[in-house]
Backbone as CSV, one residue per row, in Angstrom:
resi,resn,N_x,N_y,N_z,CA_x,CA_y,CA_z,C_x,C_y,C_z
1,UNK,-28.714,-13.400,-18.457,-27.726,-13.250,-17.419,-28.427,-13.157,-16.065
2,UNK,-27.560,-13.486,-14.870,-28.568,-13.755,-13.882,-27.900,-12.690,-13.063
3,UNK,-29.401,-12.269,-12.472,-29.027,-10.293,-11.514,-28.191,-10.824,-10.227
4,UNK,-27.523,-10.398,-10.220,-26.824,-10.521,-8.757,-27.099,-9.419,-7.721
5,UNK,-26.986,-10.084,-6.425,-27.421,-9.533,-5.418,-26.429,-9.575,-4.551
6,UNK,-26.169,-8.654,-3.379,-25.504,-8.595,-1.912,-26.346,-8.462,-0.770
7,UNK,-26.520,-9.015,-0.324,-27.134,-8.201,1.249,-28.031,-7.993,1.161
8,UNK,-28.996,-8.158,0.330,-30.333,-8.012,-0.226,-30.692,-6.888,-1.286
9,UNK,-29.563,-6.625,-1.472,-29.378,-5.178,-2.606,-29.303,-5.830,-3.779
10,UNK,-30.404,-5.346,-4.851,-29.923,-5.783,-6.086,-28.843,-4.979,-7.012
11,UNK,-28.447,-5.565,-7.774,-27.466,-4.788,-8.420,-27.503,-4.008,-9.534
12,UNK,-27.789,-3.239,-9.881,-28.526,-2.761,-11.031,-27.502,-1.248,-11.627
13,UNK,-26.403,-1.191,-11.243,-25.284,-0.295,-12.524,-24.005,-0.431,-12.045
14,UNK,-23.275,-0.768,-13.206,-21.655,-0.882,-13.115,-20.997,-0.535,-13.739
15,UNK,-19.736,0.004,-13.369,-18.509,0.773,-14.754,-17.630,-0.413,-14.245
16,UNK,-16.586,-0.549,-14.863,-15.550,-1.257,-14.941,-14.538,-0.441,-15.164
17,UNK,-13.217,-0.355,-14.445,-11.931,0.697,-14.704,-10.857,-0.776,-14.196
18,UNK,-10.296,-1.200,-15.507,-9.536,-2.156,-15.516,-9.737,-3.571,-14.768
19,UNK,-9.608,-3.574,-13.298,-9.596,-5.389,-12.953,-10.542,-5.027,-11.821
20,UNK,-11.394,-3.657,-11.817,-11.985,-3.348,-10.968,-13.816,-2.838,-11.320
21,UNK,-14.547,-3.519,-10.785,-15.779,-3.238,-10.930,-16.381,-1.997,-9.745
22,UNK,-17.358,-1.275,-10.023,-18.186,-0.397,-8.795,-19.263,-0.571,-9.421
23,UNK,-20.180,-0.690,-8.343,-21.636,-1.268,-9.258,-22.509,-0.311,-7.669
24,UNK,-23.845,-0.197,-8.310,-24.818,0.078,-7.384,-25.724,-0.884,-6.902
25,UNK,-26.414,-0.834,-5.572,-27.176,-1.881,-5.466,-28.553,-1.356,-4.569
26,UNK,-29.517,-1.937,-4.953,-30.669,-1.130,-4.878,-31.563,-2.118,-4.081
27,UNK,-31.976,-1.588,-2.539,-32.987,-2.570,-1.926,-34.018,-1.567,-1.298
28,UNK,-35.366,-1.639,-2.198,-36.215,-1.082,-1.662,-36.980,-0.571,-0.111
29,UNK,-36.213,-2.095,0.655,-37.008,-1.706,1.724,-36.020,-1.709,3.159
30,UNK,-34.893,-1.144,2.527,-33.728,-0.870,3.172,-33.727,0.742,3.404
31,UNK,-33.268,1.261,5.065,-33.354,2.467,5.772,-32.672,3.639,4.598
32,UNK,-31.017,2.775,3.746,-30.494,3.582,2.864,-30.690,2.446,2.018
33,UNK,-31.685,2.887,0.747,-32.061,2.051,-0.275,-30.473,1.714,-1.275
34,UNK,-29.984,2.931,-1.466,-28.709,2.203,-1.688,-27.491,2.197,-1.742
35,UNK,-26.835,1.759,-2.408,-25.398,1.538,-2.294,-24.297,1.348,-2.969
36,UNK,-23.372,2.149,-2.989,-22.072,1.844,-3.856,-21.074,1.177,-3.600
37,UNK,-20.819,-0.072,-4.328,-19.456,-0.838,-3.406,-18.834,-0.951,-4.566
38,UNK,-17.250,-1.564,-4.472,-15.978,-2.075,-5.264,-16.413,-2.989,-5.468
39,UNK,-16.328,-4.028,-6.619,-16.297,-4.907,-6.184,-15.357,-5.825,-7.397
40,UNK,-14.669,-6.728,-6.781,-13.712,-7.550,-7.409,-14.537,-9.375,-7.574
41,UNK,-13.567,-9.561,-8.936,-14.764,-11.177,-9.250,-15.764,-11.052,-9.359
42,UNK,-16.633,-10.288,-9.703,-17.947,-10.486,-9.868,-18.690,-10.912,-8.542
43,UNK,-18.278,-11.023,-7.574,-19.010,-11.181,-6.133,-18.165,-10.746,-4.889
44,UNK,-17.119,-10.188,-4.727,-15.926,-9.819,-4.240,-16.604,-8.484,-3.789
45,UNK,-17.884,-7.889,-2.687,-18.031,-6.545,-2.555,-17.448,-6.077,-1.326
46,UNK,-17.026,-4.677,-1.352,-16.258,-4.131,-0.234,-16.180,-2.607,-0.879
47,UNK,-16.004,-1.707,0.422,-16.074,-0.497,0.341,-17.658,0.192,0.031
48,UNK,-18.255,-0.943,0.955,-19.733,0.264,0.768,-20.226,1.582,1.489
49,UNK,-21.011,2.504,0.582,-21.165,3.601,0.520,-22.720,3.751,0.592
50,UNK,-23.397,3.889,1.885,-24.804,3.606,1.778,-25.688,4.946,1.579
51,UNK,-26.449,4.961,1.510,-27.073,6.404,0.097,-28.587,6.627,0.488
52,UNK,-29.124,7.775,0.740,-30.879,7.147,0.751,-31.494,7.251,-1.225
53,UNK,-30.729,7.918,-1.675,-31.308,8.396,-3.662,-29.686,7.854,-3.789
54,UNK,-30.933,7.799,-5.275,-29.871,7.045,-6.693,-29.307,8.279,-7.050
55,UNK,-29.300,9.666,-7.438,-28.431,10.703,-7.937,-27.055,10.508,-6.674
56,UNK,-27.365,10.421,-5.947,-25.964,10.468,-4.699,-25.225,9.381,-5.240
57,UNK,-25.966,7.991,-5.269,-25.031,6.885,-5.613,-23.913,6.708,-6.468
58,UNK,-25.281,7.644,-7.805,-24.232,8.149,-8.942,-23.294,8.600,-8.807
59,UNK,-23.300,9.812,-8.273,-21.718,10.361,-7.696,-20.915,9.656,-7.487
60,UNK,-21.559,8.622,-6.422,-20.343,8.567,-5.563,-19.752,7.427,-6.757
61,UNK,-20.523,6.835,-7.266,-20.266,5.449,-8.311,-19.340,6.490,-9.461
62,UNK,-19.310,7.680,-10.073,-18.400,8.342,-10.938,-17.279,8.578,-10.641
63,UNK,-17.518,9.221,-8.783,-16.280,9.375,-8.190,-15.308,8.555,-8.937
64,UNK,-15.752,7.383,-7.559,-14.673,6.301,-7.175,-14.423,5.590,-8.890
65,UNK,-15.514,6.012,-9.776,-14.516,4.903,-11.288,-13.703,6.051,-11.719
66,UNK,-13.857,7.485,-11.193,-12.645,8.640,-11.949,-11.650,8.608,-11.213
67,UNK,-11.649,8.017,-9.783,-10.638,8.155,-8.747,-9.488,6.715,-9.671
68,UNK,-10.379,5.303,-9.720,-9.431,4.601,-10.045,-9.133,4.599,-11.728
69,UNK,-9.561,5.475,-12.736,-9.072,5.484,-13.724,-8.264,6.883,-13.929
70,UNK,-7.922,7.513,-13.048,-6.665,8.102,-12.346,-5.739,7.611,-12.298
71,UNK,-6.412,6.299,-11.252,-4.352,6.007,-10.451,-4.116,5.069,-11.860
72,UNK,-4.776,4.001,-12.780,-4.694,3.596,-13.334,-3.620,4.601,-14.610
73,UNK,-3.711,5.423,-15.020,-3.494,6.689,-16.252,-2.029,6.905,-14.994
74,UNK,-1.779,7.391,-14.131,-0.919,7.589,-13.618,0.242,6.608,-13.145
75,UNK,-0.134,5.077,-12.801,0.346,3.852,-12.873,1.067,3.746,-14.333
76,UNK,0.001,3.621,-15.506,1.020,3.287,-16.715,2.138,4.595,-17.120
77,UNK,1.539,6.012,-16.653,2.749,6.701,-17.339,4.043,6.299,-16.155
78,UNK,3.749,6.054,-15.073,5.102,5.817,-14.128,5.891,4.618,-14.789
79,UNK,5.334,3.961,-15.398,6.013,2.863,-16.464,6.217,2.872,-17.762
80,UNK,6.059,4.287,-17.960,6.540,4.788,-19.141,5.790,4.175,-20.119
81,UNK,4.928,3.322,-20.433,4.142,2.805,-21.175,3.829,3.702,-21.931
């Protein structure tokens, strides 16, 4: 599989919470090495979160997949599903 990159950040961890990806992206010789974005399609990034350590990223990368597998859990019970 081939590594994908943004902005010169490589990409190196992702959860998936339904039609939505958050992945981290890691560029060594960047002021904040890295970064947490949304990202949709597999190249679709937005909502970045720039970081100087990977434990922060984490966070913020658990956050935002507990934030949207929230509204997700709260979406299907509003539809009674």
């Amino acid at each position: 599989m081939n590594q994908r990159t943004n902005i010169g950040y490589k990409i190196i961890d992702s959860v998936h919470i339904g039609n939505t990806e958050f992945v981290i992206g890691y560029n060594q010789k960047a002021s904040m090495p890295y970064v947490v974005w949304e990202c949709q399609n597999s190249d679709n990034f937005c909502f970045g979160s720039f970081v100087s350590n990977r434990v922060a990223a984490e966070q913020i990368l658990l956050q935002r997949a507990s934030n949207a597998c929230s509204r997700q859990a709260h979406s299907i019970s509003m539809k009674g599903v």
